[in-house]
Every structure is written in C-alpha cells, then in structure tokens.
N, C-alpha and C positions, 0 to 999 in steps of 0.2 A: 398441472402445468404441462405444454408441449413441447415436447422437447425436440423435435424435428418440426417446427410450421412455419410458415411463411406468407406473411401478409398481402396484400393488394400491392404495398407502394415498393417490395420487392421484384414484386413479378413480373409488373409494368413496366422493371427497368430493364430492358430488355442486356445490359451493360453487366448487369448480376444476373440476371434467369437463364441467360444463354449458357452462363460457364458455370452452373451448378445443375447438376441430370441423377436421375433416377434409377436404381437398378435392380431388376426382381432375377429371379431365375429358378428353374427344379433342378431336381439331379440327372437329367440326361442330356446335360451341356448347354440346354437352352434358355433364352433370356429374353427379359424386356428392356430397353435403357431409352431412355428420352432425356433431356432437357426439363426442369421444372417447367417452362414456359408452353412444353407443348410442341415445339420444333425441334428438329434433330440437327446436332450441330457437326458431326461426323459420323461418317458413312458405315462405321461400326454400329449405329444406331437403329432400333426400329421399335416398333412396336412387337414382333413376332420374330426373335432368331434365330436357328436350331440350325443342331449337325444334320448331314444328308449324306449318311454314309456311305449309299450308294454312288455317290462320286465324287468326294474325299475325304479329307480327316478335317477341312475346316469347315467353320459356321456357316450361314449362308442367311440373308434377310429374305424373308418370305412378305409378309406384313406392315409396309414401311409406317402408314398411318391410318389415324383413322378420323376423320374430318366429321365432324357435327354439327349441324344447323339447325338453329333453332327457327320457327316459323309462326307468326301470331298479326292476323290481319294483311294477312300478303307478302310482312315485311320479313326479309330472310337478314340474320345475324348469325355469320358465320364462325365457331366455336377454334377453328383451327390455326396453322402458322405455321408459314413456308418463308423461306430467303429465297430471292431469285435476284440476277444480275444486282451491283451498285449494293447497297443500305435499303433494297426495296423486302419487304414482307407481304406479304398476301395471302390467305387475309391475315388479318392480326388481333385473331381471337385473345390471345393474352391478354386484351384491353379489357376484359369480359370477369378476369377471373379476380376471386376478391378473397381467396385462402388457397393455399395447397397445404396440406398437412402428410408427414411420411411417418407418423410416430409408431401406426402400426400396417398400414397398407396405402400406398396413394390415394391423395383423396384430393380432389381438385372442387370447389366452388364457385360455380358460375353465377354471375346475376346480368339478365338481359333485361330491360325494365321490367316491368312484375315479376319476371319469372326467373326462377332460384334453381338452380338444376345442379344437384353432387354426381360427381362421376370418381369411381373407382376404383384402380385395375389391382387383377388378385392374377399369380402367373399359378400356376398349376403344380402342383410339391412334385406330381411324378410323370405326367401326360406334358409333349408338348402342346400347351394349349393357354391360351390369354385368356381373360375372363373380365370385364367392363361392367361393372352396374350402376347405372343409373336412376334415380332417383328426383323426380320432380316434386322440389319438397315446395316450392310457389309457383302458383299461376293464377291469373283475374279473368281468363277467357280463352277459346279455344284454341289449342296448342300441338303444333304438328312436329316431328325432328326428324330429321334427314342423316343418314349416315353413309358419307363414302370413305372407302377402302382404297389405299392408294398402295400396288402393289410393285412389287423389284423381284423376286425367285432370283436373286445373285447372290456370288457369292462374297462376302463384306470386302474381301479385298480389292473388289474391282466394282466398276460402276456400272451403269444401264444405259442405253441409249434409244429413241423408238428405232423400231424394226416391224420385219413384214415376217419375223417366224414365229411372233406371237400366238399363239393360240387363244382364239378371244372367243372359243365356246363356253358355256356352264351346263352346268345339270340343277336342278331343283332339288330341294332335299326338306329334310322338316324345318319348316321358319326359317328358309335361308338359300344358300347355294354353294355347289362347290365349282371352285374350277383351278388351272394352273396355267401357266405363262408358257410353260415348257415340257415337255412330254419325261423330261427326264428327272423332275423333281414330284413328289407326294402331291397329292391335290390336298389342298386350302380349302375345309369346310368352314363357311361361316354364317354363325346360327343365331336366334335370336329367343328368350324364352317365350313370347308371347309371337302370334302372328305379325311379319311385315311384305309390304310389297316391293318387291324388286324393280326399276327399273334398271333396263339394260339399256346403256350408251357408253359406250367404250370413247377413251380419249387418252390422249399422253399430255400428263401436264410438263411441260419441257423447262429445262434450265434448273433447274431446284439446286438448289450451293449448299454447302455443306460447310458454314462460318471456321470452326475451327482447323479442321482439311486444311481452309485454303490458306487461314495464317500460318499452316505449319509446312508449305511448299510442296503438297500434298496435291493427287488429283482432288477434284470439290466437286465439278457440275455434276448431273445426270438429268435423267428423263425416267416419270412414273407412269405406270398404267393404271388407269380407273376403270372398270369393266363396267360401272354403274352408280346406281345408286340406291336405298334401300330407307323405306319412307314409311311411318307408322303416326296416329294419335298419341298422346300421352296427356295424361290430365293429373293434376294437384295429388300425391302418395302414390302416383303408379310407381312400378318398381321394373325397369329393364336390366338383364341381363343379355349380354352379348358375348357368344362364343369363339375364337379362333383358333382351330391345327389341324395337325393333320388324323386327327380320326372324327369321325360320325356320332354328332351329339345326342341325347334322349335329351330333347329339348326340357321337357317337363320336370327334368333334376337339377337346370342349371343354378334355380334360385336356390335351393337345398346346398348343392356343391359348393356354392360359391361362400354362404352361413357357414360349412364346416371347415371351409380352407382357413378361413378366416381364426377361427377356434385354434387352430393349428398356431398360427403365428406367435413368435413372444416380441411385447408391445417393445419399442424400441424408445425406451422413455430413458434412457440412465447411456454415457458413455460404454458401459459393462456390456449391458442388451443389446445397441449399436452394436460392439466387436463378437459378441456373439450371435446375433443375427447374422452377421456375415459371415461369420467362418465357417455356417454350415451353407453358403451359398456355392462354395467351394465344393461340396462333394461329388461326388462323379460318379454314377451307377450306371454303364452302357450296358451291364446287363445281368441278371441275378447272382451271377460266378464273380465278378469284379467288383472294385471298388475302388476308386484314386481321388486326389484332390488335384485339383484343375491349378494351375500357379496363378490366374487372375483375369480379368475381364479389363477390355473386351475382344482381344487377343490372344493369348496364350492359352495356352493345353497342357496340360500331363509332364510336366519335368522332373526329371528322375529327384535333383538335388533339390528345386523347391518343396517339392513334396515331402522330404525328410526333414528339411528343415524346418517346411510348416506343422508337421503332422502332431506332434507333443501340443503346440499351444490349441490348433484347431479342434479337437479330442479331447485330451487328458484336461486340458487346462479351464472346459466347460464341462464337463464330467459325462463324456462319451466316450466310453473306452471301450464299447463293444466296436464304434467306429474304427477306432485306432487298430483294432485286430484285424476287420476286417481289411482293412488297407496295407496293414504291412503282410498280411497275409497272400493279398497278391501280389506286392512287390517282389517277397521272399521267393516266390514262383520264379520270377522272370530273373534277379540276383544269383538265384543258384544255376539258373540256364545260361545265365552271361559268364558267371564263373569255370561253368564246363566249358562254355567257348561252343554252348550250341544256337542259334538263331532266336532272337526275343519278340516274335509278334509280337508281343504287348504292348500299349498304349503308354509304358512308359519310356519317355522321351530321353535322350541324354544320358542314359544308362553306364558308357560304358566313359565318361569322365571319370579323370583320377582319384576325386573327391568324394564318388559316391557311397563307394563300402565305407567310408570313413565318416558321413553324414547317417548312414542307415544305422550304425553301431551306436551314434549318439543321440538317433531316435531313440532307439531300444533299450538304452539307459535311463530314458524319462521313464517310461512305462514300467522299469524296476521296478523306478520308486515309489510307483504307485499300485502296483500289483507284484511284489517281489515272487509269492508264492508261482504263480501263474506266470510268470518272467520266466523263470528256472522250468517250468512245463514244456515253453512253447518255443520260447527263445535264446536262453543259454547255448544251446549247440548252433544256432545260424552264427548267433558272435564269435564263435570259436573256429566256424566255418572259416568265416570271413576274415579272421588273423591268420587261420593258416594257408587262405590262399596269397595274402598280401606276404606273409613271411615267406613265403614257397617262392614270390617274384614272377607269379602267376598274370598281374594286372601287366596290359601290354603299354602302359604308359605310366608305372609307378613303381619304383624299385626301393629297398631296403638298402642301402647304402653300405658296404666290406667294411669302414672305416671305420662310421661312426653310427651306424643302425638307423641313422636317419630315411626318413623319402625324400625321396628327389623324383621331379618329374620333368618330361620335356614340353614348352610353353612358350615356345619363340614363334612357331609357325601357324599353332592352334589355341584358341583361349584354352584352358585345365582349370580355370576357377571360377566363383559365382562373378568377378570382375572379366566377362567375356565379351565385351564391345569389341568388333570387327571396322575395318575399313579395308577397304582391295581387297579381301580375303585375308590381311593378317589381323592379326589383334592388335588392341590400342596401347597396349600395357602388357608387352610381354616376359608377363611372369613364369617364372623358368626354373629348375633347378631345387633348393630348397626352399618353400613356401611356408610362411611361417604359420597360418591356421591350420595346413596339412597336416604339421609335424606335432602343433598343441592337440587336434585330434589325434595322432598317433600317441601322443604319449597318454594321452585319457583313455583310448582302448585299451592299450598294454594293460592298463592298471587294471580297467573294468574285466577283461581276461582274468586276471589271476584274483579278483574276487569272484567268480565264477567259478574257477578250479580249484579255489577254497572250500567251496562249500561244495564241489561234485568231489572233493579228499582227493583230489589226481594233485600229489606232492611233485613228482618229478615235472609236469608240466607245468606246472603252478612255480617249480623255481625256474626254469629256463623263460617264461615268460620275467619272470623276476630281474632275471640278471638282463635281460633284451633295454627293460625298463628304464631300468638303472642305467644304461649306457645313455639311453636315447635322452634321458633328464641332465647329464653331464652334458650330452653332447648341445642338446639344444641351446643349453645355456652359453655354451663356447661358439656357437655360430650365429644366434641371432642377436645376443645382447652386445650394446652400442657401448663407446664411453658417453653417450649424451643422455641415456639414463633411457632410455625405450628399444623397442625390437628392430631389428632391420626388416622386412617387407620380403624379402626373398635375397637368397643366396645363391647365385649362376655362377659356377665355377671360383673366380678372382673379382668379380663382381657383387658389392653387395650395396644392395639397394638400401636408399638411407630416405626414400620417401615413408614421412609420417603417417601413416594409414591405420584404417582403422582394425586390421585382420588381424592387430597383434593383443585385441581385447579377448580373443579367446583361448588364451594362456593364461588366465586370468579366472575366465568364467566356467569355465569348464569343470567338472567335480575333481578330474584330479590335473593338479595343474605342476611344472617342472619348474616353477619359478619359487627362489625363497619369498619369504612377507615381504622385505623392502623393495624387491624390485616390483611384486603386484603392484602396489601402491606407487610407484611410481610410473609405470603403464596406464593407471588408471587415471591420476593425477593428468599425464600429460594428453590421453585422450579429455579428461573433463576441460582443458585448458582449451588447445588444440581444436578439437572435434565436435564439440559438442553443440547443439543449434538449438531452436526451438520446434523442429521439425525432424529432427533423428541427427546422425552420426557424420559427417562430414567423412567424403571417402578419400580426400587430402588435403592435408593441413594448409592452410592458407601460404604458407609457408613455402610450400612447394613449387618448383620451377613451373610447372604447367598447370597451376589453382587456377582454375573458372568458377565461381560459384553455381552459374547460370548454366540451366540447361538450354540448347538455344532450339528454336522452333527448324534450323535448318539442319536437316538427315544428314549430312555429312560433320558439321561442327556440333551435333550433339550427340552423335558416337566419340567425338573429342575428349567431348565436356564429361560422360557419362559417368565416367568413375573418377576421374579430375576434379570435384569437388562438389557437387551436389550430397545434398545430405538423405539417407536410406533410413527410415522409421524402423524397419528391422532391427536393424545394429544397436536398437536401443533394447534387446530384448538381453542380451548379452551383455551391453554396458552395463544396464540396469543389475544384471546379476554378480558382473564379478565389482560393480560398487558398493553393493549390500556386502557381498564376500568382505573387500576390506573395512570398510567402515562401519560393518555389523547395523544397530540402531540408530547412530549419529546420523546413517546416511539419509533415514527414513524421508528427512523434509526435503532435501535436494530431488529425490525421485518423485515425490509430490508435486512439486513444481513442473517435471518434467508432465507428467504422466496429465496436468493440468493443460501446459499450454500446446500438446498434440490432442489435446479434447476438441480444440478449437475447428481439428479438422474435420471435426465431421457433419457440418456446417457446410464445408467445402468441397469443390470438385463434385464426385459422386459421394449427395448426402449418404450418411451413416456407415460408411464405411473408409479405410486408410489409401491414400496412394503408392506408387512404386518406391516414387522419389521428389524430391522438394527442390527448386534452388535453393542452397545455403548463406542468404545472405538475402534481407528486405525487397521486394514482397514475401516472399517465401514459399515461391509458386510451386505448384503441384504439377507434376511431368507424368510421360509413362504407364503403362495401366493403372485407371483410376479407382481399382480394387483390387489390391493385391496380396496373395495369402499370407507373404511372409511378413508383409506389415502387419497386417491383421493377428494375425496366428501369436507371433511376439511381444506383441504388445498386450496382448489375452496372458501369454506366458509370465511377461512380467508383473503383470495384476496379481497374478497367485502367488508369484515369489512375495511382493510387496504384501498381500495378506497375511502369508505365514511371518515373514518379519513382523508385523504387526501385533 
C-alpha cells in the first residue's frame, strides 16, 4: 500500500495540487519545496534553497525550477507550470502527470502519448545539492528532452525583478555549466550524468505570481532568469541523473550517489515513519563543532525555546540519543556564556527569554529518563547550574519572588513566552508578572534538583532546595487556582487573567507537578472540554472575549488571531501526557482518536509532515510554517508515552 500517492485526478485539480507541496532538505539548512503539481506557490519555494553565509543568516533561492520538455516528431509538450497574471498557467504540464508518489522519495509520472517518463528528486543528506533522475520507462520512436533552469540568486524574502547587473556569463564544466546571477553568491554547477548540449539564450520570463503570497497580502510577482537551455537524446530504459549546487560534480558517480542516497532514506509508509522522517529534517550541522535543530520550514532558524522543546521528541523519542547530546552540548556552551553575561555568537536564536533555563532543565529531564547513568555524568551540574543562577536573580528578566518564591517576569512591553505575537512592536497578549507554565516549570526543576542532590548525598543543598519547593507548591496553588475549577493564565500585580488557555496543562504534565489529583483532573477535564480540536489544543477557549478561531491571511489580523484561538498540534504533546497521567489506561481510547484524526494531516499542507498551527474550527486549515519541529517533535513524543501506556 502507498501511503503518500496521489493519482492523476488529484493533480489535475490544480484547487488540490497547489495547496499540498513537497519538502526534502540536508542538514546544512538547505531545502527543496514545491507544490505536488510542479509549480511554486510561494516565494519560500524552489527547487534549490540554501543559507549563503557570506551575506546573511537567511536562506536564499538559487534554483527556482526546472522545466522539461519532451520532444517526439517536432512536437514539443512542455513538462512544467507557472502562474502568471489572472488564473493564467503556462505551460500546464500537470495535465501530463498521471502519479506522484512521496512514500519514499518524489516520484512524479509523466505520460505524453507513447511516452512514460518518472522523474525523481533526492536532495543530498550533507552537500548542498539537488539530484533529479529520470527515467524513460516508454517510448515507440525517437525521443529528445529539453531542460531549462529557471534561476532567482535571492534571497526568499524578497523578490526578483529583470536587471542589467545580471551576469549572464557561464563556464563549461563536465556535462554541464556553471554560472551565477551575482558575483556575490557561490556559482550554481549544473551537471548532468551522461553528455548534454547546452544552448545559450538567456531571457527573463517576466510576471510569474506566486498563488499563495498573493492570497495572503503578501508581495507575489517576480521576474526569472533562463540562461539557456540544455538538450540531449533519451531512448526506452535510459536513466538521467541531473545535478544542482554549489560544488563541482564527478559526473560519472551521480548515478551511484543517487542509488546510495536513496538506501539512506526510511520509506515514509506508516504516520510513525512520516513523523520520523521529519524530525530528522530538522537537524542543523553548519559545521563539524555544532549542532541545532532548525524550529521549522520554510522560514525559521535556530530558537533557543523551540529547540528545547523540540529536542526530547526529535532524538530520544526515535532513538537518537547520540543526537540529543550532541545538541544540547552546544547549546550548554552558549547557556553557560549567557549565564556569565558574556557575548553568544551562537546560532541560537532567543537565548536570553525568561523561559529558556526553564525549557533547557525539562529537556534534560527527558534524557534522565532515558540515560539516567549518563544524565548524572554529563548533566546533573548544568541543572544545578541553572537553579543556582535563577535562584541567585541572576536572569535580567526573571526573579524569584521575597514573598512567595514564585517567578515573576516583566511581559507588557516584550513577548517572555512561546505566545509572542507582536503588533507596533508591543505584543498581542501581554503576559506579565506570574506566568503560569513558568512557575509549573519552576516547580518541576526544584524537584528534579533535589533528585539530583540526592543522589550526589549533598543533604544540606538537597533540603534547602526542599524547603524552596515546598513554598513554591503552596504558593502556586494560592495564586493561580480559580473558584471556577482551572488556572488563572498569568498573574500581574492585582490582575489576574481568567482567559482559559491552554499553558496551564503543564501543571499537570510535567513529572512533578504542584497540584493535588482533583484539581489535575479538573485542568484536564476542562482543557478536554474547552480546547481540545481535531488539529491540536485551542490557545483560547471559545469562551473568550477575543476567540477567533481563524487565522486570517491578512499580517496584521493574524498576529490578532495568532494565539486568540487557533489550535497548535504541539499542545497535544502535553495534553496527551498529563491525560494518560490522570486517567492512566481508561484514557488509552480517547488519545487513539486523537493521535488518529492528526494523521489526516499528513495528507495535507506540506505532505508527510505537521503544521505550526490549524484554524480551530471547520475547515481546519493549516497556518504558519508548514513543518514545524514542535508539532512534529510532540507528537513523536506522545507516541512513545502512548506505547509505554500500552
């Protein structure tokens, strides 16, 4: 059975093929993404997109497409698809294709009368570099194909336009050519295994729109550069391989390389395979000393708190735990520099939010419990670290409270949480003061501390973290629990926020938690009521003065909407946990269902993998990066809890 394919009478419709896209990547940031159909519907899109660090920290499309024609008796049938002005395409090869299959690599199916031609892109596990092979598995008579290269050297956040700074020289190289738009980006080798002939005629295809862009009030137009075109025989079992990036092919291993990349891959046959193929799409090697996970495609980079929160399900929860070291190992580097208060080159982004010692501590708990020996080796003192610089009042946005030992942080002027939507520069929801997921992590470190100092015999520090505890478990309970049977959202001075949200499930989910049984079970109960979707966790109860379920396409009203009620597939990583917590076996069927109807998404959006965020309420449309680690990472997370329940 295939468990990613998709027939003729899908792909034709261009109403479905547009808004389901493809996405490969290696680990040094770089990516493929298209549209099943073959067209790119946002400018995030291409066929070839890599960092270029020589002139910033973002991605940049090098490769936008790669157009193919087929040629038999004169007659040219153009393999490709573009939008340009109006509902116009040109051409509109998709009419062509008759399977796409992604179960283990893209695999598209063309049939032009006689002739039957698979095309297959493999992106490269550690080279920036694309890989296409072609396959002519029918033809009844002589058979020519054509391939243009339709290039951009920008960088995704901006568009192209024609110009006259073009550099529209090449060089010749084995089976192919290199060249570049721009004297300040890598030259673009592109190679082919077997001999082809290059013709040079440079042209700008002008107007090309960018469907999604532009329903989301988004720039859309640009303008491509063709430098040529690149023309060869092919007859009945020939096999092409085509090369694109930025190093110099040994033409004669591409067919080889392409066989072994291949080998490499795990078939994406099972929702399980799906969430684990992705999660290693995520890892981030810029260079043999580092190691990060990316928060998600086809945007984002390196965030301190994605990363902590992805890093348990993306690792441990598919049994890569040498990963897991490796990552927190550089993070620990740049945590201890942040702690001294010295400068953090590092790549990780967002480092110095109030949440993140407290996110890093409840990584480092997972990995306990999967290597306790090895835990107490490598990381027992960073946790102790890390309590004692938050207990010292060290963090310049996070205090221990004289009172009642609680955190408090300041969140009026600056987002402080993973809910950081902006508008004018203040946030949308400003959370302020006591935060109630802060202080359930706080009270879970305390504890995982003095299990620590238990078993390093340090009694005197093992009770003073004891007694810390104990206040903070009194206290939390006296500041955030309601009479209406759930947590308050945050407490700013004489203000206490009575929006139902979803942050107070981890009080709940966390291993050690400051709440008696009845009120778990009632946190839980009222997020299961409340919150709960068929797409993840509702970030406010319908309930709520400002519920939107809808994220909306326009930048200003969907920084509104963002944490206003749309539902996050993450939050189901945590719900999932502290609902097994109270309901132990009982709960097993309900998470069944769940863990069932988020299968559906992978189908959707960017096949085989989770989105950011969902509208909360029919269609149940897919927002925000369309791969995103903490969906992913969580939802792997919660597979294993739901196994060992099991």
């Amino acid at each position: 059975m295939n468990y990613l394919k998709f027939d003729k009478d899908l792909i034709i419709s261009l109403e479905y093929s547009l808004y389901r896209n493809v996405l490969r990547t290696n680990r040094r940031g770089a990516y493929h993404n298209t549209s099943i159909s073959g067209c790119n519907t946002t400018k995030y899109q291409g066929l070839l997109v890599m960092p270029v660090p020589t002139l910033d920290d973002d991605n940049h499309l090098i490769l936008s497409s790669f157009d193919e024609t087929v040629i038999q008796h004169g007659a040219e049938f153009n393999l490709g698809i573009h939008k340009y002005s109006g509902d116009n395409y040109s051409p509109r090869g998709h009419k062509y294709i008759r399977e796409f299959n992604s179960d283990s690599i893209p695999k598209t199916i063309y049939r032009v009368g006689g002739v039957v031609l698979s095309k297959e892109i493999m992106f490269s596990s550690q080279q920036n570099s694309l890989m296409i092979r072609y396959t002519l598995l029918e033809a009844h008579s002589p058979t020519t194909i054509r391939f243009k290269p339709f290039l951009a050297f920008r960088n995704v956040f901006m568009l192209t336009q024609e110009n006259d700074n073009v550099d529209k020289s090449y060089s010749e190289v084995e089976n192919g050519i290199s060249t570049r738009m721009y004297s300040v980006y890598p030259e673009l080798f592109m190679q082919f295994s077997s001999e082809a002939d290059f013709i040079y005629q440079p042209h700008w295809y002008k107007g090309i729109e960018y469907l999604q862009d532009m329903q989301a009030g988004d720039t859309y137009k640009e303008d491509l550069y063709v430098p040529g075109y690149f023309e060869m025989p092919i007859k009945k079992g020939d096999i092409i391989v085509f090369s694109a990036g930025d190093t110099l092919k040994d033409t004669s291993t591409l067919v080889t390389e392409f066989e072994e990349e291949i080998k490499r891959r795990t078939p994406r046959s099972s929702f399980y395979n799906c969430l684990k193929n992705s999660s290693h799409q995520f890892f981030y090697i810029p260079n043999p000393d580092e190691q990060y996970l990316l928060a998600g495609y086809p945007w984002f980079k390196v965030r301190a708190r994605d990363q902590f929160i992805s890093l348990p399900g993306c690792t441990l929860s598919v049994g890569r735990v040498d990963d897991f070291e490796k990552i927190m190992d550089t993070a620990i580097i740049q945590i201890r520099k942040n702690m001294a208060e010295m400068s953090t080159p590092g790549l990780l982004k967002q480092i110095d939010d109030p949440d993140i010692p407290l996110w890093a501590i409840w990584a480092i708990q997972q990995f306990a419990k999967e290597r306790p020996e090895k835990f107490h080796e490598k990381y027992a003192d960073i946790v102790l670290e890390i309590l004692n610089y938050i207990l010292d009042n060290k963090h310049p946005n996070l205090r221990v409270d004289v009172d009642n030992s609680l955190l408090s942080t300041f969140g009026r002027n600056k987002p402080v949480s993973w809910m950081n939507a902006v508008i004018d520069g203040h946030p949308v929801i400003p959370r302020s003061g006591f935060l109630v997921e802060f202080n359930a992590l706080w009270y879970n470190a305390l504890k995982f501390g003095e299990e620590i100092l238990r078993i390093k015999g340090d009694k005197v520090m093992e009770s003073q973290l004891s007694l810390k505890s104990d206040i903070v478990k009194e206290s939390f309970t006296s500041v955030f629990v309601n009479n209406a049977g759930y947590l308050f959202d945050y407490v700013d001075g004489t203000h206490t926020d009575w929006s139902l949200r979803p942050n107070m499930i981890f009080a709940v989910s966390l291993d050690y938690s400051p709440l008696e049984k009845h009120r778990k079970r009632s946190i839980v109960d009222f997020v299961t009521k409340e919150l709960l979707t068929p797409k993840g966790i509702r970030s406010l109860s319908p309930k709520g003065e400002n519920y939107n379920p809808y994220y909306s396409s326009n930048r200003r009203e969907s920084e509104i909407a963002y944490f206003n009620g749309p539902s996050f597939p993450w939050l189901l990583g945590p719900y999932i946990e502290a609902y097994l917590k109270v309901y132990q076996r009982s709960g097993i069927s309900l998470v069944d269902r769940i863990l069932i109807e988020i299968e559906d998404e992978i189908s959707n959006d960017c096949i085989g993998t989770i989105s950011e965020l969902y509208d909360s309420s029919p269609p149940f449309t897919a927002h925000g990066a369309y791969s995103f680690a903490m969906s992913v990472a969580e939802l792997l997370r919660a597979k294993k809890l739901m196994k060992n329940y099991s």
